[in-house]
C-alpha positions in Angstrom: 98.2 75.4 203.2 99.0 73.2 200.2 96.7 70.7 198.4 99.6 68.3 199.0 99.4 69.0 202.6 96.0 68.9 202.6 95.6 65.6 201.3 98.5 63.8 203.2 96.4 64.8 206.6 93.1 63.4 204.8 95.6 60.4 204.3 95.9 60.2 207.8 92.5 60.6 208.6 91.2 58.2 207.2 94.2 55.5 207.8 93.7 56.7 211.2 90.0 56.1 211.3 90.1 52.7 210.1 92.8 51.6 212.3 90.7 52.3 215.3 87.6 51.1 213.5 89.6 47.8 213.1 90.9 47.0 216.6 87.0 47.5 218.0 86.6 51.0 219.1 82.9 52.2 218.4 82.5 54.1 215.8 78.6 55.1 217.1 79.9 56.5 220.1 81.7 60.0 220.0 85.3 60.0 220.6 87.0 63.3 221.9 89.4 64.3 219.4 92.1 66.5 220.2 93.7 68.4 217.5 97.3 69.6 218.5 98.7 72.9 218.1 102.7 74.1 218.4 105.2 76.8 218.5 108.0 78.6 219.8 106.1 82.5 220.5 103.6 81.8 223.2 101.1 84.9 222.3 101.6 83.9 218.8 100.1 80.9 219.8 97.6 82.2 221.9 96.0 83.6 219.4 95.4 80.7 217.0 93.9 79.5 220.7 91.8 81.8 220.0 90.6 81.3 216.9 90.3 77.9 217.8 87.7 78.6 220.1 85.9 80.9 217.9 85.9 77.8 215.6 83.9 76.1 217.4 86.3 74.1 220.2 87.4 73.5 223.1 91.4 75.2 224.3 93.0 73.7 226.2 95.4 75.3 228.3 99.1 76.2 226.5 101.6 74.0 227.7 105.7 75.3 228.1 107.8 72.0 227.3 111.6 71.7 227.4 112.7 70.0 223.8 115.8 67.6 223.5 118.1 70.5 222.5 117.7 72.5 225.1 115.5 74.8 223.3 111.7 75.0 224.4 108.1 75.4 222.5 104.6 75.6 223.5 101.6 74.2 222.5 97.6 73.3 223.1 95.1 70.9 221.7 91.8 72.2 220.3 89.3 69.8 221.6 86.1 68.6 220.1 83.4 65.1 220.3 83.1 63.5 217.0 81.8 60.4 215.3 85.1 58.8 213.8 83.5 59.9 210.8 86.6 60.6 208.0 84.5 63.6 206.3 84.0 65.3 209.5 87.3 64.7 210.6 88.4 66.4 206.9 86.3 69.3 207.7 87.9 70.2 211.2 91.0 69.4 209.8 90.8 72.5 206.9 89.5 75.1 209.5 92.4 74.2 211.6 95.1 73.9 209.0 93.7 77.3 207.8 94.3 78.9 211.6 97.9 77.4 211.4 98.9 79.0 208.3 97.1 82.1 209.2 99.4 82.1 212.8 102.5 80.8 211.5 101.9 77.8 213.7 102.6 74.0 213.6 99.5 71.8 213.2 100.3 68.5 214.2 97.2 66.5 213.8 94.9 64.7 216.1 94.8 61.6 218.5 91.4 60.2 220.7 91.0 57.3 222.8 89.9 54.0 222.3 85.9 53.7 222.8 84.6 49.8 223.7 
């Protein structure tokens, strides 16, 4: 992992944080943040699902889906409950950049849900 990549998904984090922060989700509650994994070798992937979980969260199944070129790729999300807390956030997001490179699969950052 670069520093440059690094620090364009803290970018995100935090832009990310705010946004939700801003349109009224609350930030007290936990959210479930789901951390999304891809690529095209299936046991490749599987382990990085592993050392996901040995990380400290949640797998979610691998899921086969068909791309727009014909051509197909798999992927899971790596679950956890956090605070929208940026330096939390940060912190998942080196362990898992770190089991990407290590795999030689795609991170491909995070979503949650809206919290009232």
């Amino acid at each position: 992992m670069s520093e440059d990549e690094q620090a364009e998904w803290f970018e995100f984090n935090q832009e990310t944080v705010e946004a939700l922060i801003e349109d009224g989700s609350d930030a007290t509650k936990p959210h479930t943040i789901e951390y999304h994994f891809a690529g095209d070798d299936f046991d490749v992937l599987e382990k990085a699902a592993v050392d996901a979980f040995k990380a400290g969260f949640e797998v979610g199944d691998a899921e086969e889906l068909m791309l727009d070129d014909g051509g197909t790729i798999f992927c899971f999300d790596a679950v956890v409950e956090r605070l929208l807390d940026v330096e939390l956030i940060n912190a998942d997001t080196v362990k898992l950049l770190a089991i990407a490179k290590k795999q030689k699969v795609h991170f491909d950052g995070w979503g949650t849900y809206f919290i009232e």
